[in-house]
N, C-alpha and C positions, 0 to 999 in steps of 0.2 A: 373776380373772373380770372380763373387760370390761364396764363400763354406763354410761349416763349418769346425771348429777347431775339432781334435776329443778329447778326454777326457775322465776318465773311472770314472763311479759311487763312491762316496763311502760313508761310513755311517755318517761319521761324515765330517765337512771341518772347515780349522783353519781361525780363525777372521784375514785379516790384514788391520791396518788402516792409511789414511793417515796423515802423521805430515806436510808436507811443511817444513822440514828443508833441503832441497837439491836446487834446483830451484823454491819451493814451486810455480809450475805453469803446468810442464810437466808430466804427468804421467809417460813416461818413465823414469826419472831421478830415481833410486835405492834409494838414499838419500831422495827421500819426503814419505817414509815407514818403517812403524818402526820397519818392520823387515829388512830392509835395501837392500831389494830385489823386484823386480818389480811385482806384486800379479799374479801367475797362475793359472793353469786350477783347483786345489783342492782348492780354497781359497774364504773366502769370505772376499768380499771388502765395507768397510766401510767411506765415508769421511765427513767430517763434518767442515762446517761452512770455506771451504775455495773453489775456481774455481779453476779446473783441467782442463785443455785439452791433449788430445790423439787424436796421428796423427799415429800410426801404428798397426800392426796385436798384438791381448789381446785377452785372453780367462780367464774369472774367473767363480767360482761357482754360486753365488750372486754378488751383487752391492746395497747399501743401501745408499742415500747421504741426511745428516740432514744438513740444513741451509748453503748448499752451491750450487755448479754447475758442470758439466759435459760435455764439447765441444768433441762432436767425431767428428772430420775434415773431410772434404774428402776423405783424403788420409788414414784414418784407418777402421779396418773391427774387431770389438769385438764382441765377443761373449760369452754369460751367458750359463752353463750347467745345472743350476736349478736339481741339480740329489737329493738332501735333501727331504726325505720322511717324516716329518714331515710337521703337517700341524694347521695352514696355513702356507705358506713356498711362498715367492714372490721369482724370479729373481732379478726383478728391484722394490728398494722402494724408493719412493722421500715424505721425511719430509720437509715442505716448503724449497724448491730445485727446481733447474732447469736443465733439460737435453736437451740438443740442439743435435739431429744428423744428421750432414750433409754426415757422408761415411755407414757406413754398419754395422749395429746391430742385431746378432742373436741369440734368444733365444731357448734354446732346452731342452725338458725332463723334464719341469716347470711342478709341479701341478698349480700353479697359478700364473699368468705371472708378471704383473706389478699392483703395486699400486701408487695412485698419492692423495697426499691427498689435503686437500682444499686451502693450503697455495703453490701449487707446480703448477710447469707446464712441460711439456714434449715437445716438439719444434720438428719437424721433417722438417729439413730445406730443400730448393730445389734441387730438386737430391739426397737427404739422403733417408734411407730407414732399417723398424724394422721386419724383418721375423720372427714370432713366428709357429717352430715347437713343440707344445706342447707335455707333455704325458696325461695324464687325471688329472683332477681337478676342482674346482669349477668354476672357470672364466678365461678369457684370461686377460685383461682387463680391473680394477676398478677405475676411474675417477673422484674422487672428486673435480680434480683444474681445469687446462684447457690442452686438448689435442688437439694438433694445428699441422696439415699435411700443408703444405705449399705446392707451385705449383711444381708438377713434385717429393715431396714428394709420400711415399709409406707405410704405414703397410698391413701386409699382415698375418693373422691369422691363421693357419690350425691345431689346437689341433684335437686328434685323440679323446679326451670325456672328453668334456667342458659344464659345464651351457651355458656361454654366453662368445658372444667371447668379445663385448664391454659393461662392465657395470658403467652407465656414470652416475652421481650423479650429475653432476656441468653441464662445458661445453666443446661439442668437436666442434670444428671447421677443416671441412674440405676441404680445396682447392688443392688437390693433388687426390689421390687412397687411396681408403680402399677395399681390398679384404679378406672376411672370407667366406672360405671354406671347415670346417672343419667337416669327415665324421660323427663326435658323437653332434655335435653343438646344443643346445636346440634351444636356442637365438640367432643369430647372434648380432644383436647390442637390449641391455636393456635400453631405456630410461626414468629413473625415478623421482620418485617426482620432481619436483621444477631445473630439467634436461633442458637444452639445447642441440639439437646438431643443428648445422647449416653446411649444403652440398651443397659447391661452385665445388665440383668436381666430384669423378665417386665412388660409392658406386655399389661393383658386391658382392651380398650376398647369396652364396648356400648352397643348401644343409643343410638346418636349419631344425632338426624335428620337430619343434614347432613354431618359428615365426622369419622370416629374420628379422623383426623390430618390434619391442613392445613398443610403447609408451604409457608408464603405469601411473598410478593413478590420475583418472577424471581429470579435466582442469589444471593441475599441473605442466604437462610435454610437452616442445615443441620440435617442429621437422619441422625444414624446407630447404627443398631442392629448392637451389636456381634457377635462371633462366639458368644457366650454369651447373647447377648440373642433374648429371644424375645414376638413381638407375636401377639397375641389380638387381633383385629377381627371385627365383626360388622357392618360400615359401610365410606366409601370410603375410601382412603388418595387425599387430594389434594396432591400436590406440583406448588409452584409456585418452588421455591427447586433443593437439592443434597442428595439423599437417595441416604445409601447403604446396604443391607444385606449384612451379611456371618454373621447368624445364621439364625433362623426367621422367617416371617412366615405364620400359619395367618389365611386370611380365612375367614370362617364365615357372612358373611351373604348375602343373598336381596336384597342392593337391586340400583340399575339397573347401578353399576359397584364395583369395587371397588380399580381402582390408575385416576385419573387425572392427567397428567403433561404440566404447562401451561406457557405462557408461550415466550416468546425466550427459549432460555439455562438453561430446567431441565434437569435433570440428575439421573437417577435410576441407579442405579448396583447389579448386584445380584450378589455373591458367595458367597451362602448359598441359600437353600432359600426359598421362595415356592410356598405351598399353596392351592390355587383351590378355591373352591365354588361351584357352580351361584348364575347371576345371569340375572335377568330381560332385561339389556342387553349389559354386555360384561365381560370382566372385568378386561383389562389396553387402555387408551386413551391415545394419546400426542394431541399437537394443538400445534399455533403454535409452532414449530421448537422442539420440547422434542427429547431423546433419551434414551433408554431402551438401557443394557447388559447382558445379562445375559453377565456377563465368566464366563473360563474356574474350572472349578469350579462357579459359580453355578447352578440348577436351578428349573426353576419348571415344579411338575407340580400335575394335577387330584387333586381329595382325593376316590375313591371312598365315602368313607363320609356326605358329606355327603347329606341327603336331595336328592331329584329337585326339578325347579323347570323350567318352560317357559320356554326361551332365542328370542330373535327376532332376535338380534345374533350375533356375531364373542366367541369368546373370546378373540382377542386383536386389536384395533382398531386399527391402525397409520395415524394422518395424519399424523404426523411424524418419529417418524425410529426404527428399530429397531435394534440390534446384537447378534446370538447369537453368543458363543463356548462358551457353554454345551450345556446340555442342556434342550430344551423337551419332554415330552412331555406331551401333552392325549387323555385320555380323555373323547370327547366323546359317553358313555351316555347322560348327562342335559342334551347341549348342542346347542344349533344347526348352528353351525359353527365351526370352526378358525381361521384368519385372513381377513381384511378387510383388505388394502392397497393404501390410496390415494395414501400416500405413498411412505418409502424402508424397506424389509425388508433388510440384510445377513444373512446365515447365515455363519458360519466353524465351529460347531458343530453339532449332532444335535438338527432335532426332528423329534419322532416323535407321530403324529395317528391316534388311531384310533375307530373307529364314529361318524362325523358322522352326523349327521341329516341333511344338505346338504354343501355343495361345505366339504372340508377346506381349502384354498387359494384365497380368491379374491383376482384382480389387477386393479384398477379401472382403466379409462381412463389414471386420471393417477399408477395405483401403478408402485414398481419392483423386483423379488425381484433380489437376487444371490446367489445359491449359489457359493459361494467354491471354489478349491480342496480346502483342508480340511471341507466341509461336505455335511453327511448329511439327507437328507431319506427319512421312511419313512413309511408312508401305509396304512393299512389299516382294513379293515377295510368292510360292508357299506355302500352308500349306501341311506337307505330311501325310500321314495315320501313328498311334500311336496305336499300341493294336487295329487295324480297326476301329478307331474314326478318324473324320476330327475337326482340332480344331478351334475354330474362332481365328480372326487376335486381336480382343478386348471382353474378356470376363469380362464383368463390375456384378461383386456382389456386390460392395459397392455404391460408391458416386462419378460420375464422372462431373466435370465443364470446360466445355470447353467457351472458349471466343476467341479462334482463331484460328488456320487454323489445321486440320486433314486429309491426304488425304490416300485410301487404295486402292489397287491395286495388280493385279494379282494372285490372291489367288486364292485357287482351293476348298476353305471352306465360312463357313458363316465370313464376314466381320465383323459385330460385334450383340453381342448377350447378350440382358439383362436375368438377372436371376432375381427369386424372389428376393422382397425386395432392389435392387438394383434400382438406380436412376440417372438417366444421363440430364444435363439441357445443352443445347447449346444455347447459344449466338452468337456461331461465325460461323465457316464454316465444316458442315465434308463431305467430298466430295467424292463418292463410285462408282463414274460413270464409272472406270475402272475396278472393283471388279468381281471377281468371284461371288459371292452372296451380297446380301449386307445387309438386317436386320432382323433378328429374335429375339422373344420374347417369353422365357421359363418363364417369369414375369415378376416384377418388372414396370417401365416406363422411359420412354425416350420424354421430354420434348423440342418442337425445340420451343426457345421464341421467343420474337419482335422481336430479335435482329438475330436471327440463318438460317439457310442455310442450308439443306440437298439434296444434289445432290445423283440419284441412278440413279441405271444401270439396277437391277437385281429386282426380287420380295420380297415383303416385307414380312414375314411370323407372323403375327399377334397374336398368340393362345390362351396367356394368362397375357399380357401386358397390358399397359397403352401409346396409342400412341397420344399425343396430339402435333395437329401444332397450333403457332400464327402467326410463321414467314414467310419462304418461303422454299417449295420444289421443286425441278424442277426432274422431272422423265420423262428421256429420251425418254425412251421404255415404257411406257404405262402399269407400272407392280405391281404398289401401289395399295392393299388392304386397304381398311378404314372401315370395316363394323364393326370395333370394336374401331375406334378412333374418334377423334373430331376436326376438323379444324375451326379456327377464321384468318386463316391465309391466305395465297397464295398459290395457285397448279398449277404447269406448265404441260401442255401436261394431257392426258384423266387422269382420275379419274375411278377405279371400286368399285362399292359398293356405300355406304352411308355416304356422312360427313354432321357433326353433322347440320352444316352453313357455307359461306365462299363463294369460286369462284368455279362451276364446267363447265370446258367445255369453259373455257372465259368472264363466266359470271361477271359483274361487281361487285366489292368489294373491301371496304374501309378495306386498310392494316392494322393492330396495328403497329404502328411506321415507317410504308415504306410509300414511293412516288415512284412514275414511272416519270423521268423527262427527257428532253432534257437537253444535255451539255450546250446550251445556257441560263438556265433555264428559257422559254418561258411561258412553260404550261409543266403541269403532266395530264397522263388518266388513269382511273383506270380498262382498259380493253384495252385486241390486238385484229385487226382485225381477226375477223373468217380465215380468207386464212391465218395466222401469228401462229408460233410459235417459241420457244426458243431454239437456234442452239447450243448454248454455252454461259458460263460465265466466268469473270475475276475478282478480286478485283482489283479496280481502286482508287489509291493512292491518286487522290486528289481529296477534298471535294467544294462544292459548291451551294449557295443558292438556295432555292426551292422556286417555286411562284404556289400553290394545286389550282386549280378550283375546285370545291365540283361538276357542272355537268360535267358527263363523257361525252367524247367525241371519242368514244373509234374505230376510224379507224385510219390509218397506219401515225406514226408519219415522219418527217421532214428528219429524221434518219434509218439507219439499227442497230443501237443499243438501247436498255432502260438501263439506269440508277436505282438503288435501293442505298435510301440512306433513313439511320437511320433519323425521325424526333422528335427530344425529348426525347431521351429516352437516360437516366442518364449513362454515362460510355459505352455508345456504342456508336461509327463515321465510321464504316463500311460504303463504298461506292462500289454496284455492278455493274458492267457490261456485261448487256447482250445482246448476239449476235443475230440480228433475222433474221430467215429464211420465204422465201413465198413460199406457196407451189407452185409446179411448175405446175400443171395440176388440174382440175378443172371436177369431172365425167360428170356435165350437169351443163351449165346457164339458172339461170332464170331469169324471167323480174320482175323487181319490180316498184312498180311507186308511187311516191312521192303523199300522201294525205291531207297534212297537212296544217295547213294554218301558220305554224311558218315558219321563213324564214332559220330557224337555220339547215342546213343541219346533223347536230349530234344531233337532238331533233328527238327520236325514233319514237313520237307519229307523226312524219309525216310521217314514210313509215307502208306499210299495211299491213307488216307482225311484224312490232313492233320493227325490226331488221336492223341497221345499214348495209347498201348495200356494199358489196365489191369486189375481184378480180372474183367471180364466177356470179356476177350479171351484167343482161342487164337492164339500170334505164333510167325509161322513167322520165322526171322533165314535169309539166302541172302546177309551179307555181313558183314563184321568190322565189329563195334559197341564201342563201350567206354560201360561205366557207373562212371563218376568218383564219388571216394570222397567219405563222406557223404550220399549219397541211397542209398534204398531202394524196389524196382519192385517190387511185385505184382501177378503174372501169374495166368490161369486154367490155362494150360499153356505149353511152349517147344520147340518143335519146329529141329532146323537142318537146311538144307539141305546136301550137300556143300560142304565149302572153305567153309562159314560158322562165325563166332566171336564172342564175348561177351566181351571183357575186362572185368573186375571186381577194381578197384582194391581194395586196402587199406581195410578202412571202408565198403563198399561193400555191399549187400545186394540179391538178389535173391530173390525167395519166390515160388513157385505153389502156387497152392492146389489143383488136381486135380481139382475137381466134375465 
């Protein structure tokens, strides 16, 4: 059974020290002290330059041990009264010395608990254990040699008004418990300059006014919790040195922030798992060319179970510098918003944002998002009213580069929304066909290139932007305004208004950098059957040669899918998939009749309305045609004339449907 010894204050306490002229081994023995009495609860104990072990119940004032050692066994329970009001005044001082505790050491009433200087070390063996019930003083804790908790080892900190409960100079190694909870705590753990600490075990730090962990002065100071280590904070994690995690890290508290990550040259590093609770300000803040990784593996999600708390900030605050190879996802039930970047955002991994209360993504003036090749952005969920404003899912004011997959959904606001001076270049996919709205432009432009892909759902609100296509948009519903943009690119499904140049309607048009191919790569065409449009798309993982005929030949391919794949174009292997639909019904067929004297059934100039015949045409042929293998023509009927013919090549399909 754990307790304290009791003991009563007093102003002064008498020095006793050890001689080893008794057993020179046992602390108990009367004979190794020179006052020939075994040190009590008034006394301060001094030993020097020889190893003591103590195996039963001790109480003294201090303990100061120069150039020797100190074994508290299992079987002993000592305890320091620290009642000496002068200061600085330690319990425990080790002058290159060693203190091993394997049974039960507790220290009470210290203004300042232990010092350990650079030549010393403090050993907390397995199953030992150092309760510090402080009174007020500068530190719990000062650390210059090595402080080593071993497995099933314990310190346990709770000064009632303390700086810091561990202030670590050198290095602490922990593979057992550290719990500091103490209600006046600036600091829980200070680690500084040219500092180590390394956490193999469970770090529970509360109740810190100021910061459960501070690693201080630029790149100087390290801090790593291991892949076994697990950190309990109720407070900020302030790095200002090289932190890195590869375990747990559960933040639980309600202050303003909870990771901040400072200076030139910090470096926070995170390979393991990072649990967010609702904060009044933000939760993760970078600032003054620090950077922040969360490298592959790495994960930093919102803790649903935490209770609710009103957010006015950014869950995650980027002014310096961000890198995902991970996985971010933020449920943002009990949050403001999602990101805040002012400065630099990379994504090379998945994050995934959903129910903000406001704008999931915003990009400030002076921020810059790059969504990378490999990197996923997914977005969902309701935006709700804020001061009776609806917020977009991506408010881009700065510079936003995407080069891979963005998809937005369910929102009950505009999906994403340039502002002046802002600029947005895609390369890769942002896909909004599930979206409550999908784009509006307060300025700025938004450039979809060779390379890019814009799927909508909803109408485009144009007013005072910059919309320029090169690449491909496919709009479901029929709801793209252009009458202030310019397309060199591809449009699926109607067109309203005026593009600059390009495809309107089906019309045929040479892609910048796309082909339309069969998976066999037979032939490409650079237009769909009039009865054909586009049902859906896929990114299709594997790549494959392309053989372009330059004449179109543009009725219904071999397939119910087309292909779009990147040709040439430096840093882009995007390969699309898309699904085609035929219309099912047909208001009226007409008869069209072959004039031409080409035998090339896709050479325009032989029928007589200039137009490639298909599911809604009766085609009368009055002259030898050939249909070259690999294409397939659906007709509504086929009629011939005398001495007229249809070659139909090997591979070759023709199909009437009869209505």
């Amino acid at each position: 059974m754990c307790f304290y010894l009791s003991g009563l204050p007093i102003a002064s306490a008498v020095t006793v020290t050890w001689t080893g002229n008794g057993d020179g081994i046992t602390w108990e023995d009367p004979l190794n002290w020179n006052t020939g009495q075994k040190p009590t609860t008034m006394q301060d104990v001094v030993i020097i330059a020889d190893s003591v072990s103590m195996s039963s119940l001790h109480s003294v004032n201090s303990l100061r041990i120069v150039d020797g050692a100190l074994h508290i066994s299992s079987t002993a329970l000592f305890q320091t009264n620290g009642s000496r009001n002068t200061n600085p005044f330690y319990a425990l001082t080790l002058v290159s010395s060693s203190l091993y505790v394997s049974g039960e050491y507790y220290i009470i009433n210290s203004q300042s608990v232990m010092a350990i200087d650079e030549s010393s070390r403090l050993v907390i063996e397995s199953g030992g254990q150092i309760d510090v019930d402080g009174g007020s003083g500068q530190n719990g804790v000062v650390n210059s040699g090595l402080l080593h908790i071993k497995n099933n080892g314990a310190l346990i900190i709770r000064n009632k008004q303390c700086n810091r409960g561990i202030h670590n100079n050198a290095r602490v190694l922990n593979e057992g418990g550290i719990d500091i909870g103490g209600s006046g705590i600036s600091e829980s753990i200070f680690n500084y300059t040219e500092a180590n600490f390394d956490n193999y075990g469970s770090l529970y730090l509360r109740n810190a006014a100021n910061s459960a962990i501070k690693n201080f002065a630029e790149d100087a100071a390290f801090f790593n919790n291991y892949s076994s280590g697990i950190i309990n904070v109720n407070s900020v994690i302030d790095s200002r040195g090289n932190f890195g995690n590869s375990g747990t890290i559960l933040c639980k508290g309600q202050e303003e922030d909870q990771f901040r990550i400072f200076e030139q040259g910090s470096y926070f590093q995170n390979f393991g798992l990072i649990k967010l609770c609702p904060t009044r300000l933000r939760s993760i803040a970078t600032f003054n060319a620090s950077l922040f990784v969360n490298e592959i593996g790495g994960r930093i999600e919102t803790d649903d179970s935490c209770p609710a708390i009103a957010s006015t900030g950014y869950k995650i605050s980027v002014s310096a510098s961000f890198h995902n190879y991970g996985n971010i996802t933020l449920h943002l039930n009990h949050f403001s918003s999602g990101f805040g970047i002012s400065s630099t955002f990379i994504n090379d991994g998945i994050v995934s944002i959903a129910d903000a209360k406001s704008s999931s993504i915003t990009i400030a003036e002076t921020g810059y998002f790059e969504n990378s090749n490999s990197g996923q952005i997914n977005i969902v969920g309701a935006f709700n009213k804020n001061y009776n404003t609806h917020w977009p899912a991506a408010k881009i004011e700065g510079e936003f580069l995407n080069n891979g997959k963005i998809t937005i959904s369910s929102t009950d606001s505009v999906s994403w929304q340039q502002e002046p001076l802002s600029t947005t270049s895609n390369f890769g996919i942002i896909d909004l066909r599930n979206a409550g709205a999908s784009l509006k432009f307060n300025g700025g432009e938004l450039l979809n290139r060779n390379c890019g892909l814009i799927a909508l759902d909803k109408p485009v609100v144009n007013t005072a932007g910059n919309f320029a296509n090169e690449g491909i948009i496919y709009d479901r519903n029929h709801n793209v305004e252009y009458d202030d943009a310019t397309n060199s690119g591809l449009i699926y499904e109607d067109v309203i208004g005026l593009a600059s140049e390009g495809i309107k309607n089906y019309f045929p048009v040479r892609t910048r950098g796309f082909n339309i191919s069969m998976p066999d790569s037979l032939f490409t065409t650079k237009t769909l059957n009039s009865g054909s449009s586009i049902a859906s798309f896929e990114e299709h993982p594997v790549s494959f040669p392309l053989v372009y005929f330059w004449t179109p030949k543009p009725n219904v391919n071999m397939t119910d899918r087309y292909y779009f794949q990147v040709d040439g174009v430096s840093g882009c292997n995007r390969r699309l998939e898309l699904n085609r639909k035929i219309a099912p019904q047909c208001d009226s067929y007409k008869s069209v009749t072959a004039n031409g004297a080409s035998t090339d059934f896709f050479d325009r100039s032989n029928w007589e309305r200039q137009l490639i015949p298909g599911v809604c045409e009766n085609v009368i042929i009055n002259n030898a045609m050939k249909l070259d293998a690999g294409y397939k023509v659906q007709l509504n009927k086929l009629d011939f004339q005398t001495g007229s013919m249809v070659e139909i090549e090997t591979g070759a399909v023709l199909e009437t449907l009869g209505q």
